[in-house]
C-alpha positions as CSV (number, residue, x, y, z in Angstrom):
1,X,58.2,-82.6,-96.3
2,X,56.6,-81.8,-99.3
3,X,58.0,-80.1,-102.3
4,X,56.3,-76.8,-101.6
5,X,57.6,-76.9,-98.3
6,X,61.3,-77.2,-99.0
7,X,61.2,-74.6,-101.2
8,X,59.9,-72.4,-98.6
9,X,62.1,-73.2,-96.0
10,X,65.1,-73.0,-98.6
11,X,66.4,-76.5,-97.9
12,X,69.2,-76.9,-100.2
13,X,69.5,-80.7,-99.5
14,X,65.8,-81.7,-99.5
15,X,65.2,-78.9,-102.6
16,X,67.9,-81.1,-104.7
17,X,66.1,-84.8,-103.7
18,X,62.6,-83.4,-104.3
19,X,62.8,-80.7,-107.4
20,X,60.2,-82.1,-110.0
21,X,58.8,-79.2,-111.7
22,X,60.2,-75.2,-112.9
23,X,58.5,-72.4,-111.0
24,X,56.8,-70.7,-113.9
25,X,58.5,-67.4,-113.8
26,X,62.2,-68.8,-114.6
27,X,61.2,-70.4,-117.8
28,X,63.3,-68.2,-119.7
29,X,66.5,-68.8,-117.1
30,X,65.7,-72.1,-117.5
31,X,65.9,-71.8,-121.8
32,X,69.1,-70.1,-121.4
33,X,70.4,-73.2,-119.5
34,X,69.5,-75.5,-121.7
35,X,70.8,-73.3,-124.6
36,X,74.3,-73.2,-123.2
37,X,74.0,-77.0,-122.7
38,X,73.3,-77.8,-125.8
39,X,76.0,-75.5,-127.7
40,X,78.7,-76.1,-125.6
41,X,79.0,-73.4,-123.7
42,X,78.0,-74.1,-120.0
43,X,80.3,-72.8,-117.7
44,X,82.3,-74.9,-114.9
45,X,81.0,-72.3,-111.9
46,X,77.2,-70.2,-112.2
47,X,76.3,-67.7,-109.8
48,X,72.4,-67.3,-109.0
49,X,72.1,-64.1,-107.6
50,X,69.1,-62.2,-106.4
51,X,66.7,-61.4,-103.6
52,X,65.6,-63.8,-101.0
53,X,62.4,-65.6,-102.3
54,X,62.9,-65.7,-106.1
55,X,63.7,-69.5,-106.0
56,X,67.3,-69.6,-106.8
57,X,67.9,-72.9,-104.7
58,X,65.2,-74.3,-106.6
59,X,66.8,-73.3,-110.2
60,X,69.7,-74.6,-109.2
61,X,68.7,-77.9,-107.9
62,X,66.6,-77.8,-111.3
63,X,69.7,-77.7,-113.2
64,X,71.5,-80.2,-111.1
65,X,69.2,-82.9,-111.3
66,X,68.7,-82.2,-115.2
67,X,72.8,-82.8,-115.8
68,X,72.9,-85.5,-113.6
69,X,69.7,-87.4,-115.1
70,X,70.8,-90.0,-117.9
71,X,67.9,-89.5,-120.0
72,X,68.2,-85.8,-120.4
73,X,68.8,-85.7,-124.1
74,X,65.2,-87.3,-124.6
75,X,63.2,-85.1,-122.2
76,X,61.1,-82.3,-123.0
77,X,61.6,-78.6,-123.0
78,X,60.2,-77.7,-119.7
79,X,60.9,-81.0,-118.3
80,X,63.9,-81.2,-115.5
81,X,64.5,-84.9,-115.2
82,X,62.8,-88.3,-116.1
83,X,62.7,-89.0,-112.4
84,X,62.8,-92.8,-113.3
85,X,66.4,-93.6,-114.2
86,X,68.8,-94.7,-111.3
87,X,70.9,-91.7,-111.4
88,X,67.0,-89.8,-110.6
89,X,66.3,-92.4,-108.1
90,X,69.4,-92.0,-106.1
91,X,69.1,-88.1,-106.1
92,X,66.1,-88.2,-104.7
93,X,67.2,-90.7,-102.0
94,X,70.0,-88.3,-101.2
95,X,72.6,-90.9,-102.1
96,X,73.8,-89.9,-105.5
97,X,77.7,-90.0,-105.8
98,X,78.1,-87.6,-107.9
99,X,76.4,-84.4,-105.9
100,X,77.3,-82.8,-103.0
101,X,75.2,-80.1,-101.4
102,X,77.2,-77.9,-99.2
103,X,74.9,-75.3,-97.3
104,X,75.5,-72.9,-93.8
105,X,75.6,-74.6,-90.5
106,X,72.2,-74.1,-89.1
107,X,73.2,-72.6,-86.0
108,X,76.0,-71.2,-87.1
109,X,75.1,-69.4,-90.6
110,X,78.2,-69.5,-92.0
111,X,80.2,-72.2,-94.4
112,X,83.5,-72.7,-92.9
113,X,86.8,-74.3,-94.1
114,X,85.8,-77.9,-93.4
115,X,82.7,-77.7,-95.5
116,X,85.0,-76.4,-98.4
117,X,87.3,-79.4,-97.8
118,X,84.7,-81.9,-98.3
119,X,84.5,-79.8,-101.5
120,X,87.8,-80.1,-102.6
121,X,88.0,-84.0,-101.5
122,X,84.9,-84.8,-103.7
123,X,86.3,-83.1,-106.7
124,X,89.4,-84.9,-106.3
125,X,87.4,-87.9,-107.5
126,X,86.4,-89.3,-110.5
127,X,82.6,-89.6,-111.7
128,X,81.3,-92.4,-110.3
129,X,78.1,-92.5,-112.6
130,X,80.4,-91.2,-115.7
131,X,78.4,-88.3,-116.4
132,X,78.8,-84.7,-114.6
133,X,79.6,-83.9,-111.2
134,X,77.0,-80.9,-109.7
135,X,78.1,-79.3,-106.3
136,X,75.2,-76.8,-105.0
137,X,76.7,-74.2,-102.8
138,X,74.2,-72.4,-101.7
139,X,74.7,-68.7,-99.7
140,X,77.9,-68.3,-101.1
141,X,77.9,-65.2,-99.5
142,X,77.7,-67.0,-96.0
143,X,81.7,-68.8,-96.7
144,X,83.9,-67.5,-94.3
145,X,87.3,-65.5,-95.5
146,X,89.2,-69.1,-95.1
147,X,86.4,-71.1,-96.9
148,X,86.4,-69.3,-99.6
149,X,90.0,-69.4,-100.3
150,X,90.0,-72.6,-99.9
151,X,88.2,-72.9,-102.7
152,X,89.6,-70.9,-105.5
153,X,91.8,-73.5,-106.7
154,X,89.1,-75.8,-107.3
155,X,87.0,-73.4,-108.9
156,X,90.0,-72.4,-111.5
157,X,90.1,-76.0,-112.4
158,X,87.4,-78.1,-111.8
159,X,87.5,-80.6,-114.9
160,X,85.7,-82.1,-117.2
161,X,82.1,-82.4,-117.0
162,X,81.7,-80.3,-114.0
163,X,79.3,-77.9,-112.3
164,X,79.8,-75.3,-109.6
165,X,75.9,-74.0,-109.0
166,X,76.8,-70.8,-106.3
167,X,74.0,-69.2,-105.0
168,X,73.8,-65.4,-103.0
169,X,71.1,-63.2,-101.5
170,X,73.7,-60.8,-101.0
171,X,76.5,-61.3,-104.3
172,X,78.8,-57.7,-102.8
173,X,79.9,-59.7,-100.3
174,X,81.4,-62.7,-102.0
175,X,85.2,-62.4,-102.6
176,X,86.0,-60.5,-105.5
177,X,88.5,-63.7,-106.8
178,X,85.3,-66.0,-106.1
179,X,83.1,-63.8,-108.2
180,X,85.6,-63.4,-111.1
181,X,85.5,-67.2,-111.4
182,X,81.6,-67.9,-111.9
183,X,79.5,-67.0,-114.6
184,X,76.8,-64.5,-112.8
185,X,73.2,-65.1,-113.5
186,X,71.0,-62.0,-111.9
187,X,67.5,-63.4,-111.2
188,X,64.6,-60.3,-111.3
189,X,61.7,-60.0,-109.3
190,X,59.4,-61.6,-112.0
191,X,56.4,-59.1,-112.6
192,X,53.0,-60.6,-111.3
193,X,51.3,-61.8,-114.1
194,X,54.3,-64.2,-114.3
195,X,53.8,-65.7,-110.6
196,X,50.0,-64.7,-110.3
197,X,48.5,-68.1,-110.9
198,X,51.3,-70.3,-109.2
199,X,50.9,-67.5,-106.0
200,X,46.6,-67.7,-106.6
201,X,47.0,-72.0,-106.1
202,X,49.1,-71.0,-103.6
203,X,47.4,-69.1,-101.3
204,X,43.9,-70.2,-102.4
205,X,42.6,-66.7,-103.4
206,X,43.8,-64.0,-105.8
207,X,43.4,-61.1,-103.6
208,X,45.5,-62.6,-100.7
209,X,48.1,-63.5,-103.8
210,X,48.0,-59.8,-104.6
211,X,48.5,-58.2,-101.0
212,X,50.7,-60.9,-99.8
213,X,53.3,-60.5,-103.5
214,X,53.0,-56.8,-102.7
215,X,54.1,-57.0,-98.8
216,X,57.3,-59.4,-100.2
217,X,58.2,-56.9,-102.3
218,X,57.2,-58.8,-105.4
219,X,59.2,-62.3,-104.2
220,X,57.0,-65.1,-105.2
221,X,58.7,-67.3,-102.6
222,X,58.1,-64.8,-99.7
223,X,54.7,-63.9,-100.6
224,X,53.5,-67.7,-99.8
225,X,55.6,-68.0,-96.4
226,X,54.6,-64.4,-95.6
227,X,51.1,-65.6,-96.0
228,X,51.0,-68.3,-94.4
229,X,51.2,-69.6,-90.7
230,X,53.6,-68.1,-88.4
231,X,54.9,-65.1,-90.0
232,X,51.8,-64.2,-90.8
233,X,50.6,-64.4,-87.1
234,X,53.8,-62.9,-85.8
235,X,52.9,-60.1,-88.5
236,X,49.8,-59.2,-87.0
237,X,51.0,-59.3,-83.5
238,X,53.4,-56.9,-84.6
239,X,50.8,-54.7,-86.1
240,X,48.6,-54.8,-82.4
241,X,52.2,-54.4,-81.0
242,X,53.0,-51.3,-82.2
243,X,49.7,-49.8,-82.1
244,X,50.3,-49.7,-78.0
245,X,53.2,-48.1,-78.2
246,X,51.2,-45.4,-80.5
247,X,48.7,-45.4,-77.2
248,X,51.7,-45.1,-74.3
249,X,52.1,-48.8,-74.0
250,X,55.4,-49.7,-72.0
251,X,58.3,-51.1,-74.5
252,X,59.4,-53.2,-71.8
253,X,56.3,-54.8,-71.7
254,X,55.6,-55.0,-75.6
255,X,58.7,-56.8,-75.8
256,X,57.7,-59.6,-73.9
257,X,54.9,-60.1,-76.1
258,X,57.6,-61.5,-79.0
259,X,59.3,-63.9,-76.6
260,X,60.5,-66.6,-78.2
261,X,59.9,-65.3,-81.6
262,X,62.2,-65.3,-84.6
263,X,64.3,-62.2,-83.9
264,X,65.4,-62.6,-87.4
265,X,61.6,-62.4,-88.6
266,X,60.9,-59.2,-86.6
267,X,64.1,-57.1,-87.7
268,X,62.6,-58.4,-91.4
269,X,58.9,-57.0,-91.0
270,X,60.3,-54.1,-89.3
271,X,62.7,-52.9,-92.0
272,X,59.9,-53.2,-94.3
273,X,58.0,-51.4,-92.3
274,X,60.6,-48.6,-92.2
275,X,61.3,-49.1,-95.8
276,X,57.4,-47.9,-96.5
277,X,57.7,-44.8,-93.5
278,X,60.7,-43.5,-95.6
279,X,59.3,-43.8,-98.9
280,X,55.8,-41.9,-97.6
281,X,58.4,-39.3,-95.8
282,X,60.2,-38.5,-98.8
283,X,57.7,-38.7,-101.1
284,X,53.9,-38.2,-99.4
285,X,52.8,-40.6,-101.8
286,X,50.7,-43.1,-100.5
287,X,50.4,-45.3,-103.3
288,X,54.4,-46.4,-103.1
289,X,53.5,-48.2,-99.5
290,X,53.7,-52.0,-99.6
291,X,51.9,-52.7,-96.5
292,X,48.7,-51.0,-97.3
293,X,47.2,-52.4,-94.2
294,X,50.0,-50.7,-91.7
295,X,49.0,-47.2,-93.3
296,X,47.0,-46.0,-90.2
297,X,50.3,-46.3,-88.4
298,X,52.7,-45.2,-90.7
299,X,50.2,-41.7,-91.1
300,X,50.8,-41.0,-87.5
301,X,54.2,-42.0,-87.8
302,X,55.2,-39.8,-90.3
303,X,53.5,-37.1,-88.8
304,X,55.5,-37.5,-85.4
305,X,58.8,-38.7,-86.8
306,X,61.3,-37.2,-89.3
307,X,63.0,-39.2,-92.2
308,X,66.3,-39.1,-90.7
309,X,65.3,-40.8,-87.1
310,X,63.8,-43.2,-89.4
311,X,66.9,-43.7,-91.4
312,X,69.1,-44.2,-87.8
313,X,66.5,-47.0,-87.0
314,X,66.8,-48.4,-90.1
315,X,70.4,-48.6,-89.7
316,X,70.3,-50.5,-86.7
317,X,68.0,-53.0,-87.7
318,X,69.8,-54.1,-90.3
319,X,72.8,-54.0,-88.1
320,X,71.4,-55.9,-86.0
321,X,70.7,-58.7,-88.9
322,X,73.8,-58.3,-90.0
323,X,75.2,-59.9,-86.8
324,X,72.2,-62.7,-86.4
325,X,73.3,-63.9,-90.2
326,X,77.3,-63.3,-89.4
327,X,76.8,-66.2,-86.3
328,X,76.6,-63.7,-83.5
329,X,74.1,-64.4,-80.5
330,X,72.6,-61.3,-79.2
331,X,70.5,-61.5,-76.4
332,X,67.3,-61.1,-78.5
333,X,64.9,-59.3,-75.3
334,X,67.7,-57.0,-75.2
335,X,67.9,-56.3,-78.9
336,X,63.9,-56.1,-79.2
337,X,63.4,-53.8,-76.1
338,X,66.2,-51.4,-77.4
339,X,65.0,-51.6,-80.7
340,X,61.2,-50.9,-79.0
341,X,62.2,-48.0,-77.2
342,X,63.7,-46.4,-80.2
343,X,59.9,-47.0,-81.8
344,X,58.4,-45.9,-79.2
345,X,60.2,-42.7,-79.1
346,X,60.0,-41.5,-82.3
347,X,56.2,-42.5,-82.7
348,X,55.6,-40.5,-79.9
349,X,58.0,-37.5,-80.7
């Protein structure tokens, strides 16, 4: 897998063994890092937070493989790691003693108790390579109520020489006592200038890196998976999608047509979708809308539906996210044809 590739599908493991260079908008997190290194004043615990798609996994591994590289003092400014040494060689092997990546069960989403156990084992070790110990937790948000108990203690004394790199999409709903123990770094949507020529090599052409930064609401990260591939085909058969059900078509039916699709992907291109309806409902300004190529749908749209029905659709998408990323299994033809029908409804009304 290449490097681009794990940091697209947020692989918190592979980001760690492959991170070689800083995305170009997070030079100045990156400065502050190294500033706190240097002076002495690096915290035990950080806290990345920030929108999906900024690259905080890939800050964090950043930082990681700098403290546990043994050549760091000699490296340049921008540089992350020599990549050379043994401690770099193991890391990217995956074998280095002295990191552990803990991450959400794939199928289940969240990070339970046991994960936080193999925490709590490997900090009750010594360093094996004598320098600092990284542990890369990354959705904090995603620990369950035990896990993150389970933690605590370790967090209020980790040691010497020791690094808690937390990262959340979603910081209000990490425990309060977890929170009040990490340092908490917010990461901004960088403006484009910042990402427009990393997002231009990218996606091969600066208008596509324009359109596609503008649909991810300004996420670097998103912009290149939104613009590539799948979503980007599963976009567009949402667009045809709901045009039919502007012209009568069946929901029932339409439904069918996003078998086997990521039900998480839909509910996410739909809520931006209603995102840009209640903006232009509110506001009737056009310009706000950041899927300029949906506006033929959202213009008869608004004219059919009011901003409340919009808002009660809204609400149950991200309901319905909420229990996809909380490690429920809803029948996901029976979530799209309700969710369809409620479309349907209020594009027709």
């Amino acid at each position: 897998m290449s490097e681009l590739a794990t940091l697209l599908q947020g692989a918190p493991a592979e980001m760690m063994m492959k991170v070689d260079t800083l995305l170009p908008w997070q030079q100045s997190y990156w400065h502050d890092f190294q500033h706190a290194l240097a002076n002495g004043r690096l915290p035990h615990a950080l806290l990345l937070a920030g929108a999906s798609g900024l690259g905080k996994q890939a800050l964090a591994a950043a930082m990681g493989a700098h403290l546990l590289c043994e050549r760091r003092d000699t490296l340049a400014a921008e540089q992350i790691s020599c990549g050379q040494c043994h401690s770099c060689m193991m890391r990217k092997a995956g074998s280095h003693p002295d990191l552990l990546v803990v991450a959400p069960a794939e199928q289940a989403k969240l990070i339970r108790i046991d994960a936080v156990r193999a925490v709590n084992d490997f900090m009750a070790q010594t360093a094996q390579q004598g320098g600092y110990r990284v542990i890369m937790l990354s959705g904090a948000d995603a620990m369950t109520v035990g896990a993150a108990n389970a933690l605590l203690k370790t967090l209020e004394e980790p040691g010497e020489r020791t690094l808690f790199v937390l990262t959340s999409d979603l910081p209000s709903r990490v425990l309060p006592t977890i929170l009040s123990r990490c340092q908490r770094w917010t990461l901004a949507h960088p403006p484009y200038q910042a990402c427009a020529a990393w997002l231009t090599a990218q996606l091969d052409d600066a208008d596509e890196a324009q359109f596609w930064w503008r649909i991810a609401d300004g996420a670097p990260l998103r912009a290149v998976r939104c613009g590539r591939g799948d979503w980007r085909q599963l976009r567009q058969k949402m667009i045809e999608l709901f045009d039919a059900l502007v012209r009568g078509a069946e929901p029932a039916a339409e439904a069918a047509r996003l078998d086997k699709q990521p039900l998480l992907d839909v509910l996410d291109i739909g809520i931006a979708w209603l995102e840009d309806l209640i903006r232009l409902g509110l506001s009737g300004d056009e310009r706000g809308v950041r899927n300029v190529d949906v506006l033929p749908l959202y213009r008869q749209a608004v004219k059919n539906g009011r901003v409340r029905d919009w808002y009660r659709l809204l609400d149950y998408a991200h309901e319905q996210r909420r229990l996809l990323m909380a490690g429920s299994n809803p029948n996901p033809m029976l979530v799209l044809e309700s969710w369809l029908i409620r479309w349907a409804a209020l594009l027709r009304s």
